[in-house]
C-alpha positions as a Markdown table, in Angstrom:
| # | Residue | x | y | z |
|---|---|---|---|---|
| 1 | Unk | 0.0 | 0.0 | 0.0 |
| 2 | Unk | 3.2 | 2.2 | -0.4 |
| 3 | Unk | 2.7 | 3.0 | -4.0 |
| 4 | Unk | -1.0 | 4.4 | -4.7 |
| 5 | Unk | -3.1 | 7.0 | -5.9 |
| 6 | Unk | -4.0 | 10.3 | -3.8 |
| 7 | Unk | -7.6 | 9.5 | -3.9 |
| 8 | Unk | -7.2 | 5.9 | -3.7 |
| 9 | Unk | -5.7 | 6.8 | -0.1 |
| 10 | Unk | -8.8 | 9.4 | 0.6 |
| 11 | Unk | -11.1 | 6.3 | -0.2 |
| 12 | Unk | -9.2 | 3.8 | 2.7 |
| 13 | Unk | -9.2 | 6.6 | 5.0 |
| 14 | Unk | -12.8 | 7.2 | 4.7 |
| 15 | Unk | -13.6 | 3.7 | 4.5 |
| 16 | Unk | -11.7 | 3.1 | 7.9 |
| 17 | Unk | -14.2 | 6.1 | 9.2 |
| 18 | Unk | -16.9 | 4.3 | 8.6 |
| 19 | Unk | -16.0 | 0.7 | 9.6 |
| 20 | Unk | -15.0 | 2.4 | 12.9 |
| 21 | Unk | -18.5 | 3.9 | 12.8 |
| 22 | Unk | -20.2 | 0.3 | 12.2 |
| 23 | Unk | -18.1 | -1.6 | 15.0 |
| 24 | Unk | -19.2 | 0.8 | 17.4 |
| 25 | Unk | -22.7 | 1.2 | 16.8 |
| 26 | Unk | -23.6 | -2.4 | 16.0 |
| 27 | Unk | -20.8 | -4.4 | 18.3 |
| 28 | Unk | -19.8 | -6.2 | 15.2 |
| 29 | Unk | -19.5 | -5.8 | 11.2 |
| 30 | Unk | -16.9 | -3.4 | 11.2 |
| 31 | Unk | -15.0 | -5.9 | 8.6 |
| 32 | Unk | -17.6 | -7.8 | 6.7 |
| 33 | Unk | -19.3 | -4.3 | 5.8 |
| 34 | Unk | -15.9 | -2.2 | 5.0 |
| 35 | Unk | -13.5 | -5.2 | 3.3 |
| 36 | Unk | -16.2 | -5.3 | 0.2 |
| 37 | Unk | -15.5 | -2.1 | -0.1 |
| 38 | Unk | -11.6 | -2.1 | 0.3 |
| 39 | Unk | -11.3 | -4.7 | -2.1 |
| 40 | Unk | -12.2 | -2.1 | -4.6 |
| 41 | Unk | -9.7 | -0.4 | -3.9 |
| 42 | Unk | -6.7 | -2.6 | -3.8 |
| 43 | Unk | -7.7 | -5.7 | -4.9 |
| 44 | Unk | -6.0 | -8.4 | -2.0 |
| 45 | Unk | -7.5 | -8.9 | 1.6 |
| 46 | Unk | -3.8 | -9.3 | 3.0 |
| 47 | Unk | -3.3 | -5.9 | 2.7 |
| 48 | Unk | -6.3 | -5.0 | 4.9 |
| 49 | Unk | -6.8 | -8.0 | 7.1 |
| 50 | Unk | -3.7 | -7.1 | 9.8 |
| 51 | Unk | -4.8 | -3.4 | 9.5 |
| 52 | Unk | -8.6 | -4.6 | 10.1 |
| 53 | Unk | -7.7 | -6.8 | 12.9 |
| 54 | Unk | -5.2 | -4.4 | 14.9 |
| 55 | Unk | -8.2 | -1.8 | 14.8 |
| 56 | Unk | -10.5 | -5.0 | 16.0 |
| 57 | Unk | -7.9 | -5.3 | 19.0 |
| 58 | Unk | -7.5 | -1.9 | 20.1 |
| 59 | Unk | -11.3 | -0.9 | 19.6 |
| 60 | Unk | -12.6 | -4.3 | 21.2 |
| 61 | Unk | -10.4 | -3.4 | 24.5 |
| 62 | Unk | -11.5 | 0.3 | 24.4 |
| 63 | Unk | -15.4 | -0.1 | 24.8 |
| 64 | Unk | -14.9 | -3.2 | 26.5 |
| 65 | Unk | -12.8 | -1.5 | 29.5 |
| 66 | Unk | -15.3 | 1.8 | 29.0 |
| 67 | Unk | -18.4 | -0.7 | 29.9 |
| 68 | Unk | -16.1 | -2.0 | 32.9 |
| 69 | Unk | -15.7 | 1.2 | 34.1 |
| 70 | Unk | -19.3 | 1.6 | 34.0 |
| 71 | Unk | -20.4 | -1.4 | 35.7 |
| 72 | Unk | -17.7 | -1.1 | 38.1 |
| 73 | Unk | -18.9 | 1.8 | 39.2 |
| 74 | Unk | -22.8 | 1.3 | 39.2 |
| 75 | Unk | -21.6 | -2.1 | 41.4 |
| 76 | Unk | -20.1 | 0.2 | 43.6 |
| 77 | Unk | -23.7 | 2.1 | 44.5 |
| 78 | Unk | -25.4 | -1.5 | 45.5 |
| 79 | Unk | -22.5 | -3.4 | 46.7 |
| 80 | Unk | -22.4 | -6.3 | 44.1 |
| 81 | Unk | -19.8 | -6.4 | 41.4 |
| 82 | Unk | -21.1 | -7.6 | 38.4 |
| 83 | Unk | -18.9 | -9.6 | 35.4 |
| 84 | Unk | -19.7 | -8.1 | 32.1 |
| 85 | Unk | -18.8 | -11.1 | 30.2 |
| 86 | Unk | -20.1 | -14.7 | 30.0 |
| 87 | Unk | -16.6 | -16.7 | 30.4 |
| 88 | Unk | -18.3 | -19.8 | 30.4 |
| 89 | Unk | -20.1 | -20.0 | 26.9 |
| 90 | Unk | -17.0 | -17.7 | 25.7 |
| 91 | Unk | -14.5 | -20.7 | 26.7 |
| 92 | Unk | -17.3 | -23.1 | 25.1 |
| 93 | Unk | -17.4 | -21.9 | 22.0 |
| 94 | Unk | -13.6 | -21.2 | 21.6 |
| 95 | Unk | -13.4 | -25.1 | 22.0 |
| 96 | Unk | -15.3 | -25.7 | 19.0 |
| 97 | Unk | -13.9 | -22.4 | 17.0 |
| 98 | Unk | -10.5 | -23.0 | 17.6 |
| 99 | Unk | -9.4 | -25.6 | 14.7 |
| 100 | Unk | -11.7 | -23.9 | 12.0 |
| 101 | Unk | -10.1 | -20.9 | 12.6 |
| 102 | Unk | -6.7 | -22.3 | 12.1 |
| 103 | Unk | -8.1 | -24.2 | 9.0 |
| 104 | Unk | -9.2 | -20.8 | 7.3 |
| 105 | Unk | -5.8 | -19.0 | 8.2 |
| 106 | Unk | -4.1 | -21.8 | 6.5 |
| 107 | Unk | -6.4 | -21.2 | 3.4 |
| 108 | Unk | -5.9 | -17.3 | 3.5 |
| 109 | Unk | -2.2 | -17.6 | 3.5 |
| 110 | Unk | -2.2 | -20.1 | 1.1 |
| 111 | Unk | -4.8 | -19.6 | -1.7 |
| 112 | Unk | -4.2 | -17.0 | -4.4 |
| 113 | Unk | -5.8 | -13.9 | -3.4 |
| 114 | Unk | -8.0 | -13.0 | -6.4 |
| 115 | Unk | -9.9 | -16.3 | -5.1 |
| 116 | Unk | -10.0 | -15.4 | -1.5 |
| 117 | Unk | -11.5 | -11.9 | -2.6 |
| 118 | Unk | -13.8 | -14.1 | -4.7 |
| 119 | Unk | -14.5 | -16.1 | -1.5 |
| 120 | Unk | -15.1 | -13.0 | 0.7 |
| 121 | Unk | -17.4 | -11.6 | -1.9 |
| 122 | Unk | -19.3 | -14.4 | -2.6 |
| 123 | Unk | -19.9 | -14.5 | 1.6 |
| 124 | Unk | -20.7 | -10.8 | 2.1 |
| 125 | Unk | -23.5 | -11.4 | -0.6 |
| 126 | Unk | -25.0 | -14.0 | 1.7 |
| 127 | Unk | -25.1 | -11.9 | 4.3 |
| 128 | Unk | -26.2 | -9.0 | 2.8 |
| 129 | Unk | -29.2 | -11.0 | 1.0 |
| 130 | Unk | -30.4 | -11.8 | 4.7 |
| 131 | Unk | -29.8 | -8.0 | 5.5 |
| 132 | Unk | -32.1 | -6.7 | 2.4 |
| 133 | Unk | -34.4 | -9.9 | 3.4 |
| 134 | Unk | -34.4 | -8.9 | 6.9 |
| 135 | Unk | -34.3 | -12.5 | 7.8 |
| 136 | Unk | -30.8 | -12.3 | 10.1 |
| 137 | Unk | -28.9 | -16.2 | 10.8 |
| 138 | Unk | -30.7 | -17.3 | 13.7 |
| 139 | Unk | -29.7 | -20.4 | 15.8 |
| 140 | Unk | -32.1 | -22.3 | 17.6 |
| 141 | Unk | -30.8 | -25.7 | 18.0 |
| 142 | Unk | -27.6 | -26.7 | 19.4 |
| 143 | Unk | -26.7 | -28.8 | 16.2 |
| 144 | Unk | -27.2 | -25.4 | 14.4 |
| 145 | Unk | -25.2 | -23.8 | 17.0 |
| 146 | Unk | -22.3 | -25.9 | 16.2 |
| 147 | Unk | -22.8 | -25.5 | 12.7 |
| 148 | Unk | -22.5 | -21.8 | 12.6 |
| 149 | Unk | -19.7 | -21.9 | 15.4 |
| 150 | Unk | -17.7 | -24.3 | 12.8 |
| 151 | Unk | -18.4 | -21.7 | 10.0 |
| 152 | Unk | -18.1 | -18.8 | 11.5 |
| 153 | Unk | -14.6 | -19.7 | 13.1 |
| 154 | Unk | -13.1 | -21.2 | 9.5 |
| 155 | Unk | -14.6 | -17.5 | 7.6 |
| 156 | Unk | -13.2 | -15.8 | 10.6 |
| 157 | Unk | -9.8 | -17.6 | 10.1 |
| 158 | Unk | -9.9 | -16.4 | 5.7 |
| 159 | Unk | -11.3 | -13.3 | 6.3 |
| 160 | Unk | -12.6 | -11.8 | 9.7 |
| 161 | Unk | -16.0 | -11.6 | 8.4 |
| 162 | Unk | -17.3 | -14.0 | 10.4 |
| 163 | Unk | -19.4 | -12.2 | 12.9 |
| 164 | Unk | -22.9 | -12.1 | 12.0 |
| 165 | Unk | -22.9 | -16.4 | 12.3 |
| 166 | Unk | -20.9 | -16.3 | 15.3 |
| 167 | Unk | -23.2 | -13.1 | 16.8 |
| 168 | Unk | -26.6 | -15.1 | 15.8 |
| 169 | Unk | -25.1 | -17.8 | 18.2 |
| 170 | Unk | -23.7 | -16.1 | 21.1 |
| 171 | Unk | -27.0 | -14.0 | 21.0 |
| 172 | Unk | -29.0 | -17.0 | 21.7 |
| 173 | Unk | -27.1 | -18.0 | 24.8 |
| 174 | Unk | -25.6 | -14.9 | 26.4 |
| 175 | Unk | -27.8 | -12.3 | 28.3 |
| 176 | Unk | -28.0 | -8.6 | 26.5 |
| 177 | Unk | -26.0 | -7.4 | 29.4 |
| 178 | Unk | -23.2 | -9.6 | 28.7 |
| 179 | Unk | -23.8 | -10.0 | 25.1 |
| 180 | Unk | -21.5 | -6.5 | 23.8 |
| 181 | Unk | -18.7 | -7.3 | 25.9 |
| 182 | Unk | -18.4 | -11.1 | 25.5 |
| 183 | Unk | -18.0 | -10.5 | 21.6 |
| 184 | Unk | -15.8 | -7.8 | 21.9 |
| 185 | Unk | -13.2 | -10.3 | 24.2 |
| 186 | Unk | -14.3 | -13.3 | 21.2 |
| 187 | Unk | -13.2 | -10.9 | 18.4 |
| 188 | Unk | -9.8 | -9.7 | 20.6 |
| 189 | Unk | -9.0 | -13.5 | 20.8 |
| 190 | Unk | -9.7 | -14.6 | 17.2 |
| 191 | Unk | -7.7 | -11.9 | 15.8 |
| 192 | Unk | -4.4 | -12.3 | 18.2 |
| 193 | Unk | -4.8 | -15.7 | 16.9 |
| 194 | Unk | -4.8 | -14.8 | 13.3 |
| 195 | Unk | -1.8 | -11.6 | 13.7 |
| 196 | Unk | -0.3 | -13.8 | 14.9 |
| 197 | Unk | -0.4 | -16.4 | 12.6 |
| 198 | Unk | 0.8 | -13.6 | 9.7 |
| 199 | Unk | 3.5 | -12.5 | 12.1 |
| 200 | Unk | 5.3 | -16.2 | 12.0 |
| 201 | Unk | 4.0 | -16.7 | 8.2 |
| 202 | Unk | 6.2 | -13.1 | 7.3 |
| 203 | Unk | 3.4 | -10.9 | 6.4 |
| 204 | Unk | 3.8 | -7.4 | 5.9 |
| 205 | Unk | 1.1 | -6.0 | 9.2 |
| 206 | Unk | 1.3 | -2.3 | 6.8 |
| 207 | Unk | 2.5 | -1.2 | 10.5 |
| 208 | Unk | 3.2 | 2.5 | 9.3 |
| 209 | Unk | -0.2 | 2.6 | 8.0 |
| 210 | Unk | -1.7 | 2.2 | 11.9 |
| 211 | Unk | -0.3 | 6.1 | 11.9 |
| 212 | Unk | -2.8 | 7.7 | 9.9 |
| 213 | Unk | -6.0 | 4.9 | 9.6 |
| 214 | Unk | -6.3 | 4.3 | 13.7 |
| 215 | Unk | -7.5 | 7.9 | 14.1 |
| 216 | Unk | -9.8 | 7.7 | 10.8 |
| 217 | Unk | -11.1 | 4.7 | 12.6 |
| 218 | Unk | -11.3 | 6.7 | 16.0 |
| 219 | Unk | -13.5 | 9.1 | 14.2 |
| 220 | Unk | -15.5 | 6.8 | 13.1 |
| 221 | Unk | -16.3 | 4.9 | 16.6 |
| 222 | Unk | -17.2 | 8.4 | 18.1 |
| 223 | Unk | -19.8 | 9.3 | 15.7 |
| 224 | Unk | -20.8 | 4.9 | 16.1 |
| 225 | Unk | -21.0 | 5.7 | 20.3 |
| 226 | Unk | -23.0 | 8.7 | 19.4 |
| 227 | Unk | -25.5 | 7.0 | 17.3 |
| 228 | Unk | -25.5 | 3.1 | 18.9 |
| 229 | Unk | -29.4 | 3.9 | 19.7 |
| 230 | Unk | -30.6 | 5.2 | 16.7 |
| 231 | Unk | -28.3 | 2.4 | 14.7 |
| 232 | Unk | -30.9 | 0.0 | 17.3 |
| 233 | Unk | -33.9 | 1.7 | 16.9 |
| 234 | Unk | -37.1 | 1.3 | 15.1 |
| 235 | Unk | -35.8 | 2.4 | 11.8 |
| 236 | Unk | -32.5 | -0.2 | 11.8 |
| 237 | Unk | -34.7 | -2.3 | 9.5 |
| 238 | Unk | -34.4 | 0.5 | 6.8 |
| 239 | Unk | -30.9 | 1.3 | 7.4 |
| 240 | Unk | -30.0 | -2.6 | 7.2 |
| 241 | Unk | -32.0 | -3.2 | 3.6 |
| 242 | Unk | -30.4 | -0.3 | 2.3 |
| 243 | Unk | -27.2 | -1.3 | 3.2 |
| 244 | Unk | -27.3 | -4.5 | 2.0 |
| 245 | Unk | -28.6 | -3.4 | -1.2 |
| 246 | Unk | -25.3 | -1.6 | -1.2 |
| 247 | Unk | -23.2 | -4.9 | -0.4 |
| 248 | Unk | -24.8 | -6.5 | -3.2 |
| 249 | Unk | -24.2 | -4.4 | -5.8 |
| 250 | Unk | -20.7 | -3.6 | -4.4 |
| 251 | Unk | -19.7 | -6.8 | -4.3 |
| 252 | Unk | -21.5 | -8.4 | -6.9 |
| 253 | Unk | -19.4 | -5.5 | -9.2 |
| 254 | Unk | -15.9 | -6.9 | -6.9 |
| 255 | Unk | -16.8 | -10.4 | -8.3 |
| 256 | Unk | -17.2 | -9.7 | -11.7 |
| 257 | Unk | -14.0 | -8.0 | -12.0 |
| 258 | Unk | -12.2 | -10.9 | -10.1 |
| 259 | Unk | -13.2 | -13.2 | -12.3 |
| 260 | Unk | -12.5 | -11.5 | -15.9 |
């Protein structure tokens, strides 16, 4: 990412505002709705994926230790201290995730990557069908649970886009309370596991990059923490249609121009 285009470099700085803006409103998505769109602009997921995933880390921590804080404090007024995260289902699904995961960062770092971004965009089409559809993965068996924990963790391990499987799970099992926060330590995990993974394989983490993109992302979480309720509210229907309209046609374009 060292020799582009001026306004290639406005376009991943703007992107990296709004999937900043999307991990902190919605808790999750802040890859599978921005990497579409990065793809367009330099055409390999290895260049985005340690970027992505540093952002993951650092941002996962931040609001994480932010709704401590909170907790902590309200705990402090009634006398009872109160765990924001359900370790139990965390360390119960990590047991299942853990060698799909590694199975799809084997694939990533081995597969050409105009087929991975064929991959990614053939996924992000699947989600974004259920978004226009609004029909979200749901998981109401523990067969199904499994399932979606296996998938989840092996498109996690290719591409960090697995969230919105591993989310429809975790939200059938985890109180709201705990739901935010238990995600946010499953993402910090999965991705420590993946960096890594590049780190011993010799990939380049675009390290001088963090410089300028972190604070486009920190932008970008304001304006999400700002917004988080609206985001929730009545009219998230809307705003989930039209942006998975958006993911269709963006990365129904990305395909085509993979493949020719």
């Amino acid at each position: 990412m060292y020799d582009l285009q001026l306004y290639q470099y406005v376009l991943i700085a703007l992107l990296f505002v709004w999937s900043g803006f999307v991990r902190s409103g919605l808790g999750f998505g802040g890859a599978v709705l921005t990497l579409p769109f990065l793809l367009l602009v330099v055409d390999d997921p290895l260049v985005f994926l340690p970027i992505i995933g540093v952002h993951l880390m650092f941002f996962s921590f931040l609001i994480t230790w932010q709704n401590r804080q909170r907790v902590k404090r309200a705990a402090s007024e009634n006398g009872k201290d109160i765990s924001t995260i359900d370790w139990k289902y965390l360390r119960f699904a990590m047991s299942i995730m853990i060698v799909p995961k590694l199975i799809g960062i084997l694939g990533l770092l081995t597969l050409p990557a105009s087929l991975m971004s064929s991959i990614i965009y053939c996924i992000v089409i699947g989600y974004a069908i259920s978004y226009v559809l609004n029909r979200p993965f749901k998981s109401n068996s523990r067969g199904l649970d499994i399932l979606f924990l296996i998938l989840g963790g092996y498109v996690s391990g290719t591409s960090l886009i697995g969230a919105p499987l591993i989310a429809a799970v975790f939200a059938s099992h985890v109180s709201r309370e705990k739901l935010r926060d238990t995600l946010f330590v499953l993402w910090f995990i999965l991705v420590l596991i993946k960096l890594t993974s590049f780190v011993i394989a010799g990939v380049d983490l675009q390290l001088i990059h963090h410089l300028w993109l972190l604070p486009c992302a920190y932008i970008g979480h304001l304006f999400g923490e700002r917004l988080h309720n609206k985001l929730l509210g009545a009219e998230s229907k809307v705003f989930f249609r039209v942006l998975g309209s958006v993911l269709i046609l963006v990365s129904t374009l990305g395909l085509i121009r993979t493949l020719i």
